[in-house]
matplotlib code that plots the C-alpha trace (Angstrom):
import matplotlib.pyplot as plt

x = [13.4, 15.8, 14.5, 16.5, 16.3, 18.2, 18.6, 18.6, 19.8, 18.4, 19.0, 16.3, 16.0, 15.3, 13.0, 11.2, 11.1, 9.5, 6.9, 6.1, 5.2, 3.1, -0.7, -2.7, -4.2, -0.6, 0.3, -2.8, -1.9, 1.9, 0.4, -2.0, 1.2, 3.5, 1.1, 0.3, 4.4, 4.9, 1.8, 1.5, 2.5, 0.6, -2.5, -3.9, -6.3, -3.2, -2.0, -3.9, -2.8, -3.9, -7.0, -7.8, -6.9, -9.1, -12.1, -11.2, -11.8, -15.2, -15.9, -15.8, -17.2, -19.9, -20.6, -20.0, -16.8, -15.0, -14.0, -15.5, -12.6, -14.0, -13.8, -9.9, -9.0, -10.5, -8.6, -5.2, -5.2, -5.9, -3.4, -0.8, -1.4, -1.3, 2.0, 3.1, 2.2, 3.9, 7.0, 6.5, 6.7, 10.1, 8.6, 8.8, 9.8, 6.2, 4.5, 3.2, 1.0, -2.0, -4.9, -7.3]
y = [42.7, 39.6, 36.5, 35.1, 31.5, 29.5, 25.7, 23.6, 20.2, 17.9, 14.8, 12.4, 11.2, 15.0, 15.1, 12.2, 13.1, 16.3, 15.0, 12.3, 15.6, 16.8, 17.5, 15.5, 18.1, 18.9, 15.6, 15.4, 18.8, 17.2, 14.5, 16.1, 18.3, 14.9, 12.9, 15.9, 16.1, 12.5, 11.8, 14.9, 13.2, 9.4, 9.9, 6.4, 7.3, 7.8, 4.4, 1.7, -0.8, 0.7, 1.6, -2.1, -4.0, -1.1, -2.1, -6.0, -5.1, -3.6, -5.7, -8.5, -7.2, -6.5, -10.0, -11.3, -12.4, -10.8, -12.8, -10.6, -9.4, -11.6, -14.9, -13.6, -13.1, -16.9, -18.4, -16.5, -17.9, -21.0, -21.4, -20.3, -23.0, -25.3, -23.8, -23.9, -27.6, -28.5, -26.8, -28.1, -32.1, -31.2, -29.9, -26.5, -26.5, -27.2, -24.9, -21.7, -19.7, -18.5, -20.5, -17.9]
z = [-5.4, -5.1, -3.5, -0.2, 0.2, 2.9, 2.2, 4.9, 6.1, 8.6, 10.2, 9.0, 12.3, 13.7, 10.9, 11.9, 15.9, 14.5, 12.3, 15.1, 17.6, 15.5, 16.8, 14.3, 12.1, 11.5, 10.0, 8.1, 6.5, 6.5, 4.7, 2.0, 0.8, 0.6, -1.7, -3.8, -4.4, -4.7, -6.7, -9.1, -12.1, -11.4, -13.9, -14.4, -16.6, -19.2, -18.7, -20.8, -19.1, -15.9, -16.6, -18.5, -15.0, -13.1, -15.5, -15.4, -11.4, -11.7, -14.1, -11.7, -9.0, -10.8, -11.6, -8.3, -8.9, -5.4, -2.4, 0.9, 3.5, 5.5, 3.2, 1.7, 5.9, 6.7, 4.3, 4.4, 8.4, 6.9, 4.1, 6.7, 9.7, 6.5, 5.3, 9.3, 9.3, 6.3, 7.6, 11.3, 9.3, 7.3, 3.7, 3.6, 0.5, -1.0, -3.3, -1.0, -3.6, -3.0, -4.8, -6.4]

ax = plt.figure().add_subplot(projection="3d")
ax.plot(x, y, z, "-o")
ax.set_aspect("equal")
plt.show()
């Protein structure tokens, strides 16, 4: 028995006006099938260098070595009204990493 298929082209905007009325068990299931298709083939565990900076992680956190959400939120909102000062008194052109 032959197989029909129809190939069909939307608008990505219709697209997206669809998805958007979608009840929300639809757009989990919507979901669920898009990371299996974009995520298939992304197996860390055959990346050394993956899996080396996911043990580095644990590693830390095991010994203590984590900043809480809390802490890491506090001091983003205080390294930017520092970085807003700076630029507020003309030098905005100062170094603007992130201290770890």
């Amino acid at each position: 028995m032959a197989e029909n298929t129809v190939k069909l082209e939307i608008q990505f905007e219709s697209l997206l006006a669809a998805v958007s009325s979608l009840k929300t068990a639809e757009k989990h299931r919507l979901l669920e099938m898009l990371e299996k298709e974009l995520f298939e083939d992304d197996d860390l565990t055959n990346d050394p260098e993956a899996m080396a900076d996911i043990q580095e992680a644990l590693d830390d956190y095991a010994a203590g070595d984590y900043l809480p959400y809390e802490e890491f939120i506090a001091q983003r909102k205080s390294q930017h009204h520092d970085l807003s000062s700076r630029h507020a008194q003309g030098n905005p052109e100062e170094n603007h990493s992130i201290a770890s």
